[in-house]
C-alpha positions as CSV (number, residue, x, y, z in Angstrom):
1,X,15.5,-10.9,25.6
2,X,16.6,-12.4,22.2
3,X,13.4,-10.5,20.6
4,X,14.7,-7.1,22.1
5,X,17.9,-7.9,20.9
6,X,16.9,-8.5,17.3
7,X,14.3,-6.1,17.3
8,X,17.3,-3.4,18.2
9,X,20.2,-4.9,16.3
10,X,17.9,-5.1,13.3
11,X,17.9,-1.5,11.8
12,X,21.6,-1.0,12.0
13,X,22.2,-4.0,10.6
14,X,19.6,-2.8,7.4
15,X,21.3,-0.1,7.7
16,X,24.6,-1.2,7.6
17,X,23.9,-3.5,4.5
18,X,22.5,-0.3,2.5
19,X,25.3,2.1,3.3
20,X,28.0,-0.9,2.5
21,X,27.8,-0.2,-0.8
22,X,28.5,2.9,-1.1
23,X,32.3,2.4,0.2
24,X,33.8,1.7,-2.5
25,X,32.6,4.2,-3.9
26,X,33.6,6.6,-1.9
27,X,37.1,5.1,-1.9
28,X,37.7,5.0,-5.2
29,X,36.6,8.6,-5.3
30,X,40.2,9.4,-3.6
31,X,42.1,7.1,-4.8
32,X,44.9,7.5,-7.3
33,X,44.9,4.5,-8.8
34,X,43.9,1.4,-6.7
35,X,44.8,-1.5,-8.4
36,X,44.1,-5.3,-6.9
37,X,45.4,-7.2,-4.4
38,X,45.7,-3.9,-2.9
39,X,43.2,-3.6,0.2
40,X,43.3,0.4,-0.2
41,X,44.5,2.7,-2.7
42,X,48.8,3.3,-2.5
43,X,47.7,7.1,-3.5
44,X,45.0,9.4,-2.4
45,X,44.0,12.7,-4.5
46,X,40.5,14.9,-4.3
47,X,41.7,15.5,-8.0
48,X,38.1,13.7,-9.2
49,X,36.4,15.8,-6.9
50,X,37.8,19.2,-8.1
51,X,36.7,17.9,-11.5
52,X,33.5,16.8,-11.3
53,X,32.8,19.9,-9.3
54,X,34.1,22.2,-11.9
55,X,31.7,23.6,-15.2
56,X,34.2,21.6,-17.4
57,X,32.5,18.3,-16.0
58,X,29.1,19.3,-16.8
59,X,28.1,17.2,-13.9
60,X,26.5,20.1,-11.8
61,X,24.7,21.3,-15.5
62,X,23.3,17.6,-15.7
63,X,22.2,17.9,-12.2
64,X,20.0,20.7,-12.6
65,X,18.7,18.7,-16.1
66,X,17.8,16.0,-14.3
67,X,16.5,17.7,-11.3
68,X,14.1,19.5,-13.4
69,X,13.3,16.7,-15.6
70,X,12.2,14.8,-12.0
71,X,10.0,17.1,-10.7
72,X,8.0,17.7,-14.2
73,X,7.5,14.4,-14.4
74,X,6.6,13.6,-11.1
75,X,4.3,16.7,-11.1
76,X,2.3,15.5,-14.3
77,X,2.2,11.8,-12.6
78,X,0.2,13.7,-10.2
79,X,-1.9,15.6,-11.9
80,X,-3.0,12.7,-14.2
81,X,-2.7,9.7,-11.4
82,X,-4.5,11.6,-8.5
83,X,-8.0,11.8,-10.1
84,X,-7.6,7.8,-12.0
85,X,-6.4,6.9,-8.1
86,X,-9.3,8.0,-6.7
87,X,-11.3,6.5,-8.9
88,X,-9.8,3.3,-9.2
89,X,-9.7,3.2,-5.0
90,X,-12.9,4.6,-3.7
91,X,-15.6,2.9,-6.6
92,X,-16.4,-0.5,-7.8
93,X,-17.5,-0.6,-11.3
94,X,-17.0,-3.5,-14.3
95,X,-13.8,-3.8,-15.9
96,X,-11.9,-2.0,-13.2
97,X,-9.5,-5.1,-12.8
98,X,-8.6,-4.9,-16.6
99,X,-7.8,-0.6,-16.1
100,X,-5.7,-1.5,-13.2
101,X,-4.1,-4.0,-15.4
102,X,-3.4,-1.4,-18.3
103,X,-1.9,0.8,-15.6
104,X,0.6,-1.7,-15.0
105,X,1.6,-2.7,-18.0
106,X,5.0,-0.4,-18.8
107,X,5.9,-1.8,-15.5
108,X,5.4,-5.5,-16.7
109,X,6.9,-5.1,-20.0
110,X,10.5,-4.9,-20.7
111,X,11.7,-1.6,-21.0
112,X,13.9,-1.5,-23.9
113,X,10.2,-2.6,-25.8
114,X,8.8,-0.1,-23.9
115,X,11.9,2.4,-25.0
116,X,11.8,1.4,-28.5
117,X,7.4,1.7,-29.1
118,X,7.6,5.2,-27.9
119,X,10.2,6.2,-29.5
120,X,8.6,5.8,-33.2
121,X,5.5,7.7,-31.4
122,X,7.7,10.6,-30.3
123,X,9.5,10.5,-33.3
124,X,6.4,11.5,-35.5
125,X,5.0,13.8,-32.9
126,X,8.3,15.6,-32.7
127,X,8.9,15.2,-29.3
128,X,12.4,13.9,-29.5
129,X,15.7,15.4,-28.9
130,X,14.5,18.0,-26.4
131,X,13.9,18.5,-22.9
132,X,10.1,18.4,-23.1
133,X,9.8,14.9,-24.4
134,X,12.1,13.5,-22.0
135,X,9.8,14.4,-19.0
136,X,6.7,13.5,-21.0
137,X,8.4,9.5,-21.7
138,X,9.3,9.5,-18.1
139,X,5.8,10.0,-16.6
140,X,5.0,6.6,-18.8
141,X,7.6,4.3,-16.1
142,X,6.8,6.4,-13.2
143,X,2.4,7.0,-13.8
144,X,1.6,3.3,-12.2
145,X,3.9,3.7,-8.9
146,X,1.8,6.7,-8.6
147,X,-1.5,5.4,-9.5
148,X,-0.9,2.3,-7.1
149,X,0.2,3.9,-4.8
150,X,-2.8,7.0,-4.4
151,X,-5.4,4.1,-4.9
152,X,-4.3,2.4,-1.9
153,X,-4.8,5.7,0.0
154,X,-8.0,6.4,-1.3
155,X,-9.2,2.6,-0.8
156,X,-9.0,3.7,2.9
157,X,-10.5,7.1,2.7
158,X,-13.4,8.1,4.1
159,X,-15.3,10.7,1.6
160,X,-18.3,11.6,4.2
161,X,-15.6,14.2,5.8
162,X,-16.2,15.8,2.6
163,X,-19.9,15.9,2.3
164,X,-20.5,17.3,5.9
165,X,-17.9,20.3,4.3
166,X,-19.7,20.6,1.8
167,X,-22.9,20.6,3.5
168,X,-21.9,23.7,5.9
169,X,-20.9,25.8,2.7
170,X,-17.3,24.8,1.5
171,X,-16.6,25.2,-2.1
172,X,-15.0,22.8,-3.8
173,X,-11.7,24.0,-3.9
174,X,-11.8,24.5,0.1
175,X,-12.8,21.0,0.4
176,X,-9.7,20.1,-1.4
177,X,-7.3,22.5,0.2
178,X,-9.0,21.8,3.9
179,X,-10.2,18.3,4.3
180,X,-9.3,16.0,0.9
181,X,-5.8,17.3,0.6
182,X,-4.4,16.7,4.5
183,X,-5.9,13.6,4.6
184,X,-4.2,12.2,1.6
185,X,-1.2,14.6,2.1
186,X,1.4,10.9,3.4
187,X,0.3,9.1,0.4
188,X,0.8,11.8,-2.0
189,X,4.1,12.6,-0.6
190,X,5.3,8.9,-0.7
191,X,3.7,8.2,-4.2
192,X,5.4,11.5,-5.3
193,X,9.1,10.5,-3.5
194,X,8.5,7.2,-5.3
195,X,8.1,8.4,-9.0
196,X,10.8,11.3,-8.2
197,X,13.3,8.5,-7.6
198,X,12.1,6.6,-10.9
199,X,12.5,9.5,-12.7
200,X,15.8,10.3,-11.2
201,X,17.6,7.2,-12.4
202,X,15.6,6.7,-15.9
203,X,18.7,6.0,-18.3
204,X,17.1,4.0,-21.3
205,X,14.0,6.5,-21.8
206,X,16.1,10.0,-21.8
207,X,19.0,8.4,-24.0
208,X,15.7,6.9,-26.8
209,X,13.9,10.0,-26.4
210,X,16.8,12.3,-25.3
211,X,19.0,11.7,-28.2
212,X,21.5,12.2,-26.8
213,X,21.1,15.9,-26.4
214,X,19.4,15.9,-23.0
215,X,22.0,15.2,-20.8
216,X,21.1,14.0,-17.6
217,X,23.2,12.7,-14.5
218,X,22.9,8.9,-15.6
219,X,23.9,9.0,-19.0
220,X,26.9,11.4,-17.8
221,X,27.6,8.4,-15.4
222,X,27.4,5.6,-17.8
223,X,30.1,7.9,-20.2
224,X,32.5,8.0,-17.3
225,X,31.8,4.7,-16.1
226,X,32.5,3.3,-19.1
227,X,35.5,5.2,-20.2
228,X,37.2,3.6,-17.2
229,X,37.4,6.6,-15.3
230,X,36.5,4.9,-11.8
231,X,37.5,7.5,-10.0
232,X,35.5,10.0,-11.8
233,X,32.1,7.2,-11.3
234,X,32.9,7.1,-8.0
235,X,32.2,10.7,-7.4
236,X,29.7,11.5,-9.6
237,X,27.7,8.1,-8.2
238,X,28.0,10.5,-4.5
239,X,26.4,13.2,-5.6
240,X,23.8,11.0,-8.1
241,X,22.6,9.8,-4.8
242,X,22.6,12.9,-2.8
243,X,19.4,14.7,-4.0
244,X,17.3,11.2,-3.6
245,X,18.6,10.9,-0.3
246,X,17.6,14.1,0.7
247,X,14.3,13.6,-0.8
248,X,13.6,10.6,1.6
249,X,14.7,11.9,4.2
250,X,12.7,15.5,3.9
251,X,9.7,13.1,3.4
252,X,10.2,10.6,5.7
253,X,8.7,12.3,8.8
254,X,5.4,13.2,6.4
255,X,5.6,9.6,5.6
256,X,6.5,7.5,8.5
257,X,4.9,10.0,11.4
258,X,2.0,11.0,12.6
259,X,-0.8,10.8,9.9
260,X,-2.1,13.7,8.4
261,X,-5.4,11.7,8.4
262,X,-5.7,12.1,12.0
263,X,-5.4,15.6,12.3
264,X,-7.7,15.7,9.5
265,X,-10.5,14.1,11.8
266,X,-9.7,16.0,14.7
267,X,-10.9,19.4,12.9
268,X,-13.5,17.9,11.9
């Protein structure tokens, strides 16, 4: 009985702890000045919202940046991780422990070093200050979650599917497309979720690299923020979070459902 009730209790209570948060947030998103030892505001106004909503804000301008900037970045962590991953999962070969190690390293190194070694790089290659640098710095944090991650799912994958396509006439492409693809289609869609979010909330690389003239969602955050706008933060900090969220939660079903590896076999 206590088991049930844990076992039921549990996920609203996770639940409960992530979404806690975000109250305050939302609060101070409609409050005219809340000041302590109030509990709640004296004044409410959707005066924040009105502005950050408006072209005067920018904030819907930075959203589209830093939309953009995402799915580049998560799109060339893709291209590049997908055929390392599959290497790196599915063979055994010397020196594989020290490639998975270089992998990792922007991950273990601070990431102000990390910042400040590219930017010197970019700097010479002239890749600073515009739009196509920034997602080229970001695939550097957000290239091992998706390597990891994709050589993980090819650890588990089982490549003779492929060879008996292959032996009734597929071309390689159709393999891909048909068998390769579905089979990995969870893991790709949860590595890819992953180094979306990264991307999403990279502040240190787009400001280095950015100059200052790429102006994404976080660095228009940190300016409010910082300014002591709070109510301003509070609702731009809603609608930071809203695209991730729905990212997860279009994903989620790939992700936590049936698995695409399954119904993979079963045409087999």
């Amino acid at each position: 009985m206590r088991g049930r009730f844990l076992h039921g209790v549990a996920p609203w209570g996770l639940l409960l702890w992530s979404v806690l948060p975000l109250v305050p947030l939302l609060i101070w998103s409609v409050a005219r000045g809340w000041r302590y030892p109030d509990i709640l505001p004296a004044e409410f106004s959707v005066a924040a919202w009105k502005f950050a909503l408006s072209d005067a804000s920018g904030v819907l301008a930075s959203l589209g940046v830093t939309a953009g900037i995402a799915l580049a970045s998560t799109l060339a962590a893709l291209v590049i991780g997908l055929p390392a991953a599959r290497v790196l999962g599915g063979r055994t070969f010397r020196g594989k422990l020290l490639v998975q190690t270089l992998f990792l390293v922007p991950v273990l190194m601070p990431g102000i070093a990390v910042a400040l070694g590219l930017h010197g790089v970019f700097l010479k290659l002239g890749l600073t200050n515009g739009v196509a640098g920034v997602v080229l710095v970001h695939v550097v944090p957000t290239l091992p979650y998706m390597i990891v991650i994709l050589a993980g799912v090819f650890a588990g994958y089982d490549a003779d599917h492929e060879d008996q396509a292959r032996s009734l006439g597929a071309a390689p492409r159709q393999v891909f497309w048909h068998v390769t693809l579905p089979a990995i289609l969870p893991g790709v869609l949860a590595a890819s979720l992953f180094t979306f979010l990264i991307s999403w909330g990279q502040f240190l690389l787009t400001l280095m690299i950015g100059g200052g003239r790429v102006t994404t969602l976080p660095l228009l955050l940190f300016g409010f923020a910082t300014s002591g706008r709070n109510d301003l933060a509070g609702a731009i900090s809603l609608i930071y979070i809203l695209p991730g969220l729905i990212a997860v939660i279009a994903t989620a079903r790939y992700i936590s459902g049936r698995s695409a590896t399954v119904a993979a076999l079963g045409r087999a």
